[in-house]
N, C-alpha and C positions, 0 to 999 in steps of 0.2 A: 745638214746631216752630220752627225756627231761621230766622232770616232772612239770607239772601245777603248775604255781607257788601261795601263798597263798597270799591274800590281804595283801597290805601293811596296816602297823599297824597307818598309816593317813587317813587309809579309812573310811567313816563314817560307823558307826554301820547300822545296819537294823534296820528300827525303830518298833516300836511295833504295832499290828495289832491295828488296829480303827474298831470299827460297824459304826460308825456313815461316814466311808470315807474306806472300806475294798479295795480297787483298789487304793487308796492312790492320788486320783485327783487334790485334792487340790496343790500338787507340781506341777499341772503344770498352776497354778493362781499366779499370780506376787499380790504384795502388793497392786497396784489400784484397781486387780481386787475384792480381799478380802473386799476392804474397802469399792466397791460398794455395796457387796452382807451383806456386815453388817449392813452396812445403811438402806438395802431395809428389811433386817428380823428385826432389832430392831423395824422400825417403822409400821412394819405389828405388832410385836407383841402389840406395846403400842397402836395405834390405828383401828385395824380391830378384832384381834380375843378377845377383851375382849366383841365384841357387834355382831359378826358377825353370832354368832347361831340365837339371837333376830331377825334381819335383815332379815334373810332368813325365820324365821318361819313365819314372818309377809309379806315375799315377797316384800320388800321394802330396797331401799337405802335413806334412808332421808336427809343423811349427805355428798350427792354428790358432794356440788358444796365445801362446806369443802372440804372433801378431795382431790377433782379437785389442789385444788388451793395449799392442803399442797404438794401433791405429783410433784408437781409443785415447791417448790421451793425446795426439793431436787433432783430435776433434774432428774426426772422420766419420763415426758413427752415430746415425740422428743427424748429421749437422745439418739440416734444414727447418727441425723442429726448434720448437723455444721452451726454454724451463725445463727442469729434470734435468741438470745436468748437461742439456743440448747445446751446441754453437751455437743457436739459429741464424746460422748463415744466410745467404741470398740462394735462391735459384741457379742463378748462373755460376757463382761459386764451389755448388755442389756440384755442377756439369764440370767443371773445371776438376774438382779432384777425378770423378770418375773417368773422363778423358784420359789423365794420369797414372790412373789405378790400373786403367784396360789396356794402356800403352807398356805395360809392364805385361798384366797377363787380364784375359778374360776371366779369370777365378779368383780371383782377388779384388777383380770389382764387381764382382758375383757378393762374396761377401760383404764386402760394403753393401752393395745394392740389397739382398734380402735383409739382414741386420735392418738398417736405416727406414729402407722405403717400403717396405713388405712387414715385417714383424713388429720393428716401433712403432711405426707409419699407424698401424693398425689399433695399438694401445694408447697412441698418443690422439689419436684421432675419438674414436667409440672405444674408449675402453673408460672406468668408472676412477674416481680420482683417487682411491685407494687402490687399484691396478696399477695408475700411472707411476705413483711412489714408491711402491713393491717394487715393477720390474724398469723402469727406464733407466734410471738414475747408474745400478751396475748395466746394465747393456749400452750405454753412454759410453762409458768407462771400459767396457769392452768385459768385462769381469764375467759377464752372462751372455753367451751366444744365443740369438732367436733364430726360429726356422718359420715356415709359412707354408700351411699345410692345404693345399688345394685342388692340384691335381690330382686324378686318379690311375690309376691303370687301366682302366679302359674310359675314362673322361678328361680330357686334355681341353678342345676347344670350346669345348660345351659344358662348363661347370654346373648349369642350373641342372643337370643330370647326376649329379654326384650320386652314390648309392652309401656313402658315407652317414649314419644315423646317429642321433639325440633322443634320446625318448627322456621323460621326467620320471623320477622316482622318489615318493617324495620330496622334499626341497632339492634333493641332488638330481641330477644329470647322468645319464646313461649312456658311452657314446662307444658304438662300432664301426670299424671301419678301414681301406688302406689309403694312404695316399701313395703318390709316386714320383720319384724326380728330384726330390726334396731338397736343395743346398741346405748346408751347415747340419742336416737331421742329426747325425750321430752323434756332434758334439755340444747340440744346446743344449740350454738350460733349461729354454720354455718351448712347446711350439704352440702356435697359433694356427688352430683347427677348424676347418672351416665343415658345417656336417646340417643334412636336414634336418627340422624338426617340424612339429606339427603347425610351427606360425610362421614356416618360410627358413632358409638359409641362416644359420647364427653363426659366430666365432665365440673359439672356446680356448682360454689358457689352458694348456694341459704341461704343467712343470715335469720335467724328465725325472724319471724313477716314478711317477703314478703304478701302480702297481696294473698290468693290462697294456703299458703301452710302451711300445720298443723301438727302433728305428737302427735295424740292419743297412750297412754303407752298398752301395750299389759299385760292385768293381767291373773290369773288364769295359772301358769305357777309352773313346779314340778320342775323345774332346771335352773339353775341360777338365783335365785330367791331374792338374796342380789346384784339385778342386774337390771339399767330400760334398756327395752327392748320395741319399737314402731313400728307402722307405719309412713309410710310418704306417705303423703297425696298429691299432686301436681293437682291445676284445676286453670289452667288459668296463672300460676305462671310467672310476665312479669319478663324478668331479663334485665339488659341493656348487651352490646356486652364486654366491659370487665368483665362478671361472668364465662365466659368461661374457662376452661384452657388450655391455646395455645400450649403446647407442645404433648399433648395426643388424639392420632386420633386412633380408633378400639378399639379391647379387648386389645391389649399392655399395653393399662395405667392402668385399671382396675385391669388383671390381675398381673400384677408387684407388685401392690401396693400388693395384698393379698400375692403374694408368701414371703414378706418384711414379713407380718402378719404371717404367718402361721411358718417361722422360729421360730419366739415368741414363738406359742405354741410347738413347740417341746422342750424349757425348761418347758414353763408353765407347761406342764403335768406333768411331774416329778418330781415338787412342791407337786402338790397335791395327788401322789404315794407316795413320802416322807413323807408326814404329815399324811396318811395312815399305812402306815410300822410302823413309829415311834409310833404310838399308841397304834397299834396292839402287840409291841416290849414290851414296856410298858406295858400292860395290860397283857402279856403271865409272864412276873417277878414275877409278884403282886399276882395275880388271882390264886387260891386254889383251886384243884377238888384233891379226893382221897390222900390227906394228901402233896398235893407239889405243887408246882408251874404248870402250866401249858406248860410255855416254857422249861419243864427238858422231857419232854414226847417228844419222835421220831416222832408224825407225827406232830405235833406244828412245831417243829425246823423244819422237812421237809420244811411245810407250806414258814416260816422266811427266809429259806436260800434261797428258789427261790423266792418270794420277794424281798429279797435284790439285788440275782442275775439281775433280770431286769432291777432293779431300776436303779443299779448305772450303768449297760450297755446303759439305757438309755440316763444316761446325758452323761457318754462318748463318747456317738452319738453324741447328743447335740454341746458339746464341738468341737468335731471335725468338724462339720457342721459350729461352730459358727468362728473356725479359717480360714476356708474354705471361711468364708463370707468377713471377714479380710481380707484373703490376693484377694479379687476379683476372686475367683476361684469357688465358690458353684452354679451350676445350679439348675434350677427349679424340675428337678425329683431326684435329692438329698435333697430337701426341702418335697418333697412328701413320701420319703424315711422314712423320721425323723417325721414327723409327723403320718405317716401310722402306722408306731412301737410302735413309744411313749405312743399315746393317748391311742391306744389299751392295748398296757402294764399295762397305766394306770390302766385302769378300771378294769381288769386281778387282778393288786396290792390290789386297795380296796376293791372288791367283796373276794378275800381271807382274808383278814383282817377283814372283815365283819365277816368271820364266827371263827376267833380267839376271836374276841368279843361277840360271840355268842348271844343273844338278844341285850346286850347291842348296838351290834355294830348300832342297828338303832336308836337308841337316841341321840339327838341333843348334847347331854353330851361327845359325842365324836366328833371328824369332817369327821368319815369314812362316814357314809350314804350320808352326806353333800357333798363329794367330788365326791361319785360314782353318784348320779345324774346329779351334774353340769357336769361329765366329758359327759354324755349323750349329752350334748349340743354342749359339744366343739367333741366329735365324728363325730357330722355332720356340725358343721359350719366350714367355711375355705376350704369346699372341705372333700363329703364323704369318706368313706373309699374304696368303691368303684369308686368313682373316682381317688382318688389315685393309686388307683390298676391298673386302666386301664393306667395311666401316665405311670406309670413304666412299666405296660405289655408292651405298644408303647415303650420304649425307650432298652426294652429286646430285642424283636420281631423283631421292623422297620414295625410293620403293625397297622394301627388304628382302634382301636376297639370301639370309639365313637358313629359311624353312621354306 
């Protein structure tokens, strides 16, 4: 009987534990991937979080189309697409910025996220090759903001409901209608409309100034609030016959483009989990009750260690979803999967962290309170938790529990 033999003395060492990477993930990011995700944290740090408490107290983005444009020439926006001016980055790489983007603020990787996965997504996907040249190439570049017009005010989870209408009139297009909820509405260029018609659900370019269609900013808002957020207005709004986009007929198109979207936020959340933990990590070192540290006390560290636990099971989610998407393999109720955990974890991460901060944790002096509100919004946008649930109940079961 043989005995186990010992590592060879060329074996690399074990390397030492990390807080900051305890599951040790980063080995399985190759060098592009690194250099994306440095690029997207250096420039969140230099230009979002030295202003982005200001921004949100005041409930405003001032500096949108700036930043439109800078995140734009590092190749933020589209970058999962190819041609037109796109990165076409990886999958995982685009996880990687948005993780970064929402570690900063949920609204800013809001805009990322609509721009990219929602408004391109939609013309790079079904849109006709004179659409894609028109409008991607500045919205790349950041020069043209998109919005994504699909909800309604009284239809949110139930889009095949829209009361949003197309009628034909001669070669042109006829279209009334509101949506609701809208990132970016008030400041793009294009939005992308999604409205019945008599052969099923279409999407429609509608370029801002159309004469009929408007897009007043939605104020009075507790969460995502370093974020503009609209209606869209549609009364009479003529389009000519190529604003359509020929490749997308029912929910297929609509929904497609969101499941691309909703990917995003399964790093996104764990952005803003991370920037939660870490403060809270921070603040438990520092902070002095009863002669020491707070994070030397057993139920602190409790607290920290399941924190972290989620955290980084989170993004290993992520990750794995994000290779999944790479290689053409990720379905839509593993997209549901990843988002239904994530987000929730999220909020899970800063509500504890919240109370490591103990008062503190609700001042703007930190970014916990900031992150647990916004994540409120991304709980329900993209598809609530409850609809998630029912995805994946269907795809457990084989029975639909929708209707």
């Amino acid at each position: 009987m043989s005995s186990q033999s010992s590592p060879s003395s060329s074996s690399s060492p074990v390397p030492s534990f990390d807080p900051a990477d305890p599951l040790g993930i980063d080995d399985l990011l190759d060098p592009e991937d690194l250099a994306v995700r440095d690029t997207m944290r250096q420039w969140a740090a230099d230009r979002v979080l030295p202003h982005v408490a200001e921004w949100y107290e005041k409930g405003e983005l001032p500096v949108i189309r700036e930043l439109s444009r800078e995140l734009g020439s590092i190749g933020a926006l589209g970058m999962s697409l190819t041609g037109y001016g796109c990165a076409g980055a990886t999958a995982v790489q685009y996880g990687l910025a948005c993780l970064e983007l929402e570690a900063a603020d949920s609204g800013i990787r809001s805009l990322v996220s609509v721009q990219g996965s929602l408004a391109m997504y939609a013309i790079h996907r079904f849109g006709s090759e004179e659409q894609k040249q028109r409008w991607l190439p500045p919205m790349a570049a950041g020069e043209v903001i998109g919005c994504f017009g699909l909800t309604e005010p009284d239809h949110g989870s139930d889009p095949g409901s829209m009361r949003t209408h197309a009628k034909r009139d001669g070669t042109d297009w006829i279209l009334n209608g509101r949506k609701m909820w809208i990132t970016n509405g008030s400041v793009a260029g294009v939005a992308v409309v999604w409205a019945q018609t008599e052969d099923g659900i279409r999407g429609f370019l509608v370029p801002a100034g159309t004469p009929g269609f408007s897009a007043p900013e939605i104020k009075h808002k507790w969460s995502l609030r370093a974020s503009v957020t609209s209606e869209l207005v549609l009364d009479d709004v003529r389009l000519p016959a190529d604003a359509v986009l020929p490749e997308a007929t029912g929910l297929r198109g609509p929904l497609g483009c969101l499941s691309h979207a909703r990917y995003g936020i399964v790093w996104g959340a764990m952005g803003a989990a991370r920037s939660s933990f870490e403060a809270a990590l921070d603040y438990a070192k520092s902070r002095e009750q009863f002669g020491r540290p707070i994070g030397g006390f057993q139920l602190t560290q409790a607290k920290l260690a399941d924190m972290a636990v989620e955290l980084h099971k989170g993004i290993l989610l992520a990750h794995h979803l994000g290779r999944r998407m790479d290689a053409g393999r990720l379905r839509p109720e593993q997209v549901s999967f990843g988002k239904l955990n994530n987000v929730r974890e999220a909020i899970e991460i800063c509500r504890t962290a919240r109370t490591i901060l103990g008062a503190n944790g609700i001042s703007l002096e930190y970014p916990v309170m900031r992150h647990a509100t916004n994540l409120e919004s991304v709980l329900t946008y993209e598809g609530t938790v409850e609809m998630h649930q029912l995805v994946l109940g269907k795809a457990l079961t084989g029975f639909d529990a929708f209707r």
